[in-house]
C-alpha positions, 0 to 999 in steps of 0.5 A: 599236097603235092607228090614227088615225081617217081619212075620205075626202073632197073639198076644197071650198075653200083659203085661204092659212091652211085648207083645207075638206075635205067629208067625207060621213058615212053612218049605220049604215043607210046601207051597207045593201044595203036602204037604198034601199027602207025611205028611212031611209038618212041621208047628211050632209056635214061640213066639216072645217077642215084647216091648208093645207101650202103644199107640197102638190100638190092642187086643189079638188074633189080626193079625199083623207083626212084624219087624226086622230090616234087618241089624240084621238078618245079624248080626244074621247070622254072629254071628250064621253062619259065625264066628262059620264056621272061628272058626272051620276052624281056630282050625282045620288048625291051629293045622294042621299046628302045626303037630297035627293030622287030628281027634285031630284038627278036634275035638278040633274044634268042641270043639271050635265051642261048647265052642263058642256057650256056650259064645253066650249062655252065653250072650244071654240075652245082645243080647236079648237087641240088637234083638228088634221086632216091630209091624208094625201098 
C-alpha cells in the first residue's frame, strides 16, 4: 500500500483561489542530536501553493499537513531523476556506438540532459496542474 507524502506546516497567506502553506525542510543533519556543535545544520523554508477549500475552518498562522498523493512523488521522480539518467546514457552510448569520441558523447549529453530540463522548465506550469497539494484536515 503505499502512502502519500505529508509535511507539517503553517499557513502563511490565503486568497480566495490559494492558500500558502510554509513548509520547513530539514536536512539529513538537521535532526542530529550534534547538529547544533558542528553549524552544519541546514533549515530552509518552502512554500507550498494549495487551492483554498472555501469550506474549511482555519486561519492564518495555523499548523496543518499538507498532502501529496504517493503516485505523484513517483512521477516526480521519473520525471526529474530517472529519464534524465536514460537520456544521458542514451546520448553518450549512442554516439559511442557511432564512433563519436568519449568527451564529445559525453558533452552532447549533458547537453541533452540540459535541453531536457529546459523542456520540463518549459512546461512546468502544465505540470503545475498535475502536482496538486491538499490540507489534510
Amino acid at each position: 500500500m503505499k502512502q502519500d507524502v505529508s509535511h507539517k506546516g503553517r499557513i502563511v497567506r490565503i486568497t480566495p483561489q490559494t492558500t500558502t502553506v510554509a513548509i520547513e525542510q530539514h536536512a539529513a543533519c538537521g535532526q542530529c542530536h550534534a547538529a547544533g556543535l558542528c553549524g552544519m545544520a541546514d533549515v530552509t523554508e518552502k512554500a507550498v501553493q494549495v487551492p483554498t477549500n472555501p469550506y474549511a475552518s482555519y486561519g492564518v498562522g495555523d499548523e496543518v499537513e499538507v498532502v501529496l498523493k504517493a503516485s505523484m512523488g513517483m512521477k516526480a521522480v521519473w520525471l526529474g531523476y530517472f529519464l534524465p539518467l536514460v537520456v544521458l546514457l542514451g546520448v553518450i552510448l549512442g554516439l559511442v556506438a557511432l564512433g563519436v569520441a568519449e568527451v564529445p558523447a559525453g558533452l552532447s549529453g549533458i547537453g541533452a540532459v540540459a535541453v531536457y530540463y529546459l523542456l520540463l522548465w518549459l512546461f512546468r506550469n502544465r505540470l503545475k496542474k498535475e502536482y496538486v497539494f491538499t490540507i489534510k484536515g
